[in-house]
N, C-alpha and C positions, 0 to 999 in steps of 0.2 A: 829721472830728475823731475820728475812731473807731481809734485803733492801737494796737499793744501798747507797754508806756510804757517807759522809759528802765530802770527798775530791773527790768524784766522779767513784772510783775504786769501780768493783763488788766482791763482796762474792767470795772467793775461795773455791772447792769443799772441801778443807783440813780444810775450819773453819765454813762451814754453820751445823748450829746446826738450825732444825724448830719444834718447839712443837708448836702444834695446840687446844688454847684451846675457840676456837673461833667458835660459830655455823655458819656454810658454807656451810652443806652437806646439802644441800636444796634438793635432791631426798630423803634424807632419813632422813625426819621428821624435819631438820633444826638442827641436832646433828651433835658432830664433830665424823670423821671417828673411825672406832675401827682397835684394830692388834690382832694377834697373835702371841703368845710368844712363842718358842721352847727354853730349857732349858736340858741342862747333867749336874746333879747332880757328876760326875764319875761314876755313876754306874748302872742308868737307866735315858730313856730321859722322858719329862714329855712336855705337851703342853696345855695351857690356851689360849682359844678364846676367840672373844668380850671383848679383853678388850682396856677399854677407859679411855684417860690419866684423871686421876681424879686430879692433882694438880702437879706443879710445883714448886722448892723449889731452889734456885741460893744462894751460900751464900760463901763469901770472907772474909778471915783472912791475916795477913801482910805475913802470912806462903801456904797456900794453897786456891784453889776452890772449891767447890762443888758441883755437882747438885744431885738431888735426884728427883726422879720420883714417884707418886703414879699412879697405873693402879688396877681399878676393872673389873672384868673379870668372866668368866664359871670357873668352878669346874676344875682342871686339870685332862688331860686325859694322857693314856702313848699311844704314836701314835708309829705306825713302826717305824724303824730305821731310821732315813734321812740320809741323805749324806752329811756330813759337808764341806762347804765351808768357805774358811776365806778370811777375806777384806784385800786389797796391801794397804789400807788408811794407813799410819803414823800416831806414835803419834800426834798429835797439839803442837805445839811451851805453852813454857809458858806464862799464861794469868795474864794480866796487865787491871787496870783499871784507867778512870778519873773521876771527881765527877765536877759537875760546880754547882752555887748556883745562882740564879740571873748574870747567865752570867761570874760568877768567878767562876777560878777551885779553887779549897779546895784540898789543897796537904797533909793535916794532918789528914785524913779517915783511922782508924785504921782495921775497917771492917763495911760488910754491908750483908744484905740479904734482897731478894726479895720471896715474896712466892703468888704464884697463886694458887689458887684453883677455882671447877665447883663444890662443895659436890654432888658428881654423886649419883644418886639414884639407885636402881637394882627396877626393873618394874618386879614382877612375874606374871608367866603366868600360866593358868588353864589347866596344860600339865600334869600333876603328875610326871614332872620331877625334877632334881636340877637347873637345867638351869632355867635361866630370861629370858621374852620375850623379854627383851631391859633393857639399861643402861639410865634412862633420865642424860643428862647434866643439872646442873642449873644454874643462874646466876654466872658470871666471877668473883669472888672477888679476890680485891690486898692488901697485906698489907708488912709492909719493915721495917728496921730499919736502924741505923747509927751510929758508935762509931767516934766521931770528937774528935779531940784533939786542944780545943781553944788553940788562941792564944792572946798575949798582946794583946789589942786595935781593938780587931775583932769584929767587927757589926753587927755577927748573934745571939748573946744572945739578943739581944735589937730589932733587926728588930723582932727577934719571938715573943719577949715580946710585942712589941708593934703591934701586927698582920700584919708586912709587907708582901703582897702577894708577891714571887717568883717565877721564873721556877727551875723548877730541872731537871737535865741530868744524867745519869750515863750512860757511855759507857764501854765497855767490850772487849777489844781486843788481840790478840796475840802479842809478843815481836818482831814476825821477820816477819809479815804481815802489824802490826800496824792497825788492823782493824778487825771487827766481822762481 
């Protein structure tokens, strides 16, 4: 989700959001990279390795945004204490979107979501551990929805009905950047 936008302005460090579920890592099998996770419950820390974004989940109502992340990962360990550091990043401004249909924005989009998944596989290995030798990625699937609120005399129950092919857009932006 990281490009340079339509009006020609780059990505600001305040709104680049990049989930990778794209195979790239061509030194390493042609899988996308893995993280690890450090977590404080309040009351001890806990930390999962190898884990790799297994799905991606973006979903908008007239009231709020969501993302939701799946990550499979190693068994959590409790590692030494680390040193917490925290980000000077600011919240994000609030997110605003537009919808175009065949080149027209659709201003009556009640809500929508988009959801990617890789149904990541865990690869065991002949260690007599808990751990996986690897996480396979597998194929990219997309799928979405759309609450529209027709209008009088609007052409997209009939262009559907009658299989007109379309483009579809939806952009995602902030209110005081006006862009993602």
């Amino acid at each position: 989700m990281i490009y340079a936008q339509a009006a020609g302005n780059a990505v600001t460090p305040l709104t680049i959001h990049a989930f990778s579920l794209l195979n790239n890592a061509g030194s390493s099998g042609d899988q996308p990279p893995s993280y690890t996770i450090t977590d404080f419950d309040g009351e001890e820390w806990r930390q999962l390795a190898a884990c790799q974004l297994n799905g991606l989940n973006i979903k908008a109502t007239d009231i709020a945004h969501r993302v939701h992340l799946r990550l499979d990962g190693e068994p959590s360990i409790t590692p030494s204490t680390p040193t917490p550091s925290y980000t000077g990043v600011k919240t994000p401004a609030p997110w605003t979107f537009a919808l175009f249909l065949g080149g027209t924005q659709i201003p009556y989009c009640t809500d929508w979501e988009i959801d990617l998944t890789r149904d990541t596989k865990p690869i065991p290995g002949l260690t007599g551990t808990q751990e996986y030798f690897l996480y396979f990625a597998n194929a990219l699937k997309s799928t979405g929805k759309l609450t529209l609120v027709e209008q009088s005399g609007s052409p997209w129950l009939n262009d559907y009905l009658n299989g007109t092919v379309q483009t579809f857009d939806l952009t995602v932006f902030d209110n005081v950047a006006e862009r993602l």
